[in-house]
C-alpha positions as CSV (number, residue, x, y, z in Angstrom):
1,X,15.5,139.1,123.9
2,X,17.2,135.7,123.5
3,X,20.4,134.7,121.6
4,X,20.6,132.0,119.4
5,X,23.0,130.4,116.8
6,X,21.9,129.8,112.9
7,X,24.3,127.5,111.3
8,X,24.4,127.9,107.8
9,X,25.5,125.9,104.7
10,X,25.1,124.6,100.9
11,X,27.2,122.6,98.1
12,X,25.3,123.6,95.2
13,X,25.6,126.4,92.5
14,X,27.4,128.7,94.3
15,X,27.7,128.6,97.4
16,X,29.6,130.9,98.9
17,X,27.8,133.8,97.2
18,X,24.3,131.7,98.8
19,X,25.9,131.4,102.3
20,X,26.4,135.2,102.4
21,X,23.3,135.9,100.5
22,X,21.5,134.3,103.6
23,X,23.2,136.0,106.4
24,X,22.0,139.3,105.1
25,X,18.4,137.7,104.6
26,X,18.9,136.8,108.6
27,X,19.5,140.5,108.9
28,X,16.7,141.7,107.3
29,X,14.2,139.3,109.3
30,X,11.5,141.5,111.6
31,X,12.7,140.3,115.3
32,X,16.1,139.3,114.5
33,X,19.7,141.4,115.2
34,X,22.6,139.4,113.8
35,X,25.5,140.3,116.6
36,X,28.5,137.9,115.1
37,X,28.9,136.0,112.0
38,X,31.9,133.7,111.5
39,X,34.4,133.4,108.2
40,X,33.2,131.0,106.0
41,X,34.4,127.1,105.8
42,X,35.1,124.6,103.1
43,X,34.2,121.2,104.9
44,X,33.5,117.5,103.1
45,X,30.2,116.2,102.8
46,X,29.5,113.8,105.4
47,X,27.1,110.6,105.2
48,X,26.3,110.8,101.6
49,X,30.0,111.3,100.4
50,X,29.3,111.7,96.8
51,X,28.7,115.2,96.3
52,X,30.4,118.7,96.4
53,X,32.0,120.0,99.2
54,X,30.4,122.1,101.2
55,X,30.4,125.8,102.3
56,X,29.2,126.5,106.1
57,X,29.2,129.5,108.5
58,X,27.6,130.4,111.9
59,X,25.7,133.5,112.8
60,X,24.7,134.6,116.0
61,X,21.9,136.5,116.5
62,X,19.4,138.3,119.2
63,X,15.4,137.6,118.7
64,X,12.5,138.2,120.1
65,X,10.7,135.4,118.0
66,X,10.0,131.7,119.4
67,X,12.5,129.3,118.3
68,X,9.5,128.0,117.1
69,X,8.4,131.1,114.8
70,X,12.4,131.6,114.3
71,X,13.0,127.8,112.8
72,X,10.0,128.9,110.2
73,X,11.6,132.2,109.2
74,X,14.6,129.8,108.7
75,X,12.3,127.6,106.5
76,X,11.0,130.5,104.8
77,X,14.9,131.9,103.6
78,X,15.5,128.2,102.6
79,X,12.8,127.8,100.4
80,X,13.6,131.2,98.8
81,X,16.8,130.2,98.0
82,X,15.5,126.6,96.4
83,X,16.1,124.3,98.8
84,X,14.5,120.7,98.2
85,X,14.8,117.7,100.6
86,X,15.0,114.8,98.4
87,X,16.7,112.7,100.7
88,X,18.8,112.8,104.1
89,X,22.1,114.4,103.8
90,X,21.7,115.8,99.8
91,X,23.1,117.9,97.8
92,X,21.5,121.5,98.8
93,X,21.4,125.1,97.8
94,X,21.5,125.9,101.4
95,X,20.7,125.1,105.1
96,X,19.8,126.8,107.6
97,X,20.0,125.3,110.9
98,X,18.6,126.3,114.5
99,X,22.2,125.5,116.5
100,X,20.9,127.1,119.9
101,X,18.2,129.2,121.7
102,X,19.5,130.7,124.6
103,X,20.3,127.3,126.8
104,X,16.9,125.4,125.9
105,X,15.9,122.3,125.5
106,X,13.2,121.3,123.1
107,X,12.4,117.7,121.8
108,X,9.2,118.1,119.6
109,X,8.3,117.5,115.9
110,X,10.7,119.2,113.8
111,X,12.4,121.0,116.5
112,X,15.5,119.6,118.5
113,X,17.3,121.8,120.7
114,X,20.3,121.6,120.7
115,X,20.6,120.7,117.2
116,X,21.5,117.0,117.2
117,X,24.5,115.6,116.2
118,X,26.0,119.4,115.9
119,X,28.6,118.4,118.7
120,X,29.8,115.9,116.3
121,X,30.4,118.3,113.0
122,X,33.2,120.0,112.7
123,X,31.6,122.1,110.1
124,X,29.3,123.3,113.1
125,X,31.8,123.2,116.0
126,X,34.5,125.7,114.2
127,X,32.9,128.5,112.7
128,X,30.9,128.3,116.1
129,X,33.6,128.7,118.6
130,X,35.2,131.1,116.1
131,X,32.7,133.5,117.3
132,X,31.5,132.2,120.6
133,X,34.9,130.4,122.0
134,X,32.7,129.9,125.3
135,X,29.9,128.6,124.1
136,X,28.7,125.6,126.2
137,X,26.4,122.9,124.4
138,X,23.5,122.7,126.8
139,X,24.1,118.9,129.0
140,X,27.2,118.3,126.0
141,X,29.4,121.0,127.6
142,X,31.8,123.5,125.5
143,X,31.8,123.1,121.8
144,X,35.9,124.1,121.8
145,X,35.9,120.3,123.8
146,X,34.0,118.8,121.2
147,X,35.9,120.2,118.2
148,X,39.4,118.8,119.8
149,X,37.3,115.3,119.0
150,X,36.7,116.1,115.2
151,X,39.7,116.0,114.4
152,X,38.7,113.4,111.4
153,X,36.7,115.9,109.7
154,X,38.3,118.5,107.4
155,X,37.3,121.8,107.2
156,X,39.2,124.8,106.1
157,X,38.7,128.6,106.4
158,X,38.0,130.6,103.9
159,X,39.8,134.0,102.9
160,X,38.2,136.8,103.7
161,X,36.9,138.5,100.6
């Protein structure tokens, strides 16, 4: 089995509701145990500023799938829940992200691991060390480093409900 982390977001309709809608669709994937899901977040869009804030989470899971067959179950919940990709960095119902497999590498078409740029989002970095507060960022080092260095970047916990 190997353990990998999902981020998770979306700005449109409602997305908190979606967010949480999508960690139990994780659950209920063939292959997949979810072992830790964080609180939910509030964070600011980044890039393309104009749009609704955002809604983000990260689950951690155990799988026997590929990251390969894993990032197309991912896919799958995405496009079940609407998702279009109009342009980089738009407005979406959600997104789910492949953070980490185990500590591997991959560089191929449509698959980067780690996820690039997540070291620099604190929208990634706190709901990750939330529930993995050793987590190291494969040749980055430990996320908890890297989130002292988005300080910029507001995001806010949710309450519980």
């Amino acid at each position: 089995m190997h353990i990998a982390l999902i981020g998770l977001g979306g700005n449109l309709g409602d997305p908190e509701n979606s967010v949480r809608q999508a960690i139990a669709a994780l659950a209920e994937l063939t292959g997949v145990q979810l072992l830790a899901v964080s609180s939910l977040y509030r964070s600011a869009p980044l890039g393309h500023v104009g749009q609704p804030d955002f809604v983000n989470a990260v689950a951690r899971i155990s799988t026997g799938l590929s990251p390969q067959s894993l990032l197309a179950a991912l896919l799958a919940i995405e496009h079940r829940f609407g998702r279009e990709r109009s342009y980089p960095n738009a407005p979406r119902t959600l997104d789910l992200d492949l953070l980490l497999y185990d500590a591997q590498r991959i560089a191929e078409p449509g698959l980067a691991l780690p996820h690039p740029r997540m070291h620099e989002r604190a929208f990634v970095l706190a709901p990750l060390v939330e529930i993995a507060p050793d987590c190291v960022i494969p040749d980055l080092g430990p996320a908890a480093a890297w989130l002292d260095r988005c300080t910029d970047q507001s995001v806010t916990r949710l309450a519980a409900q």
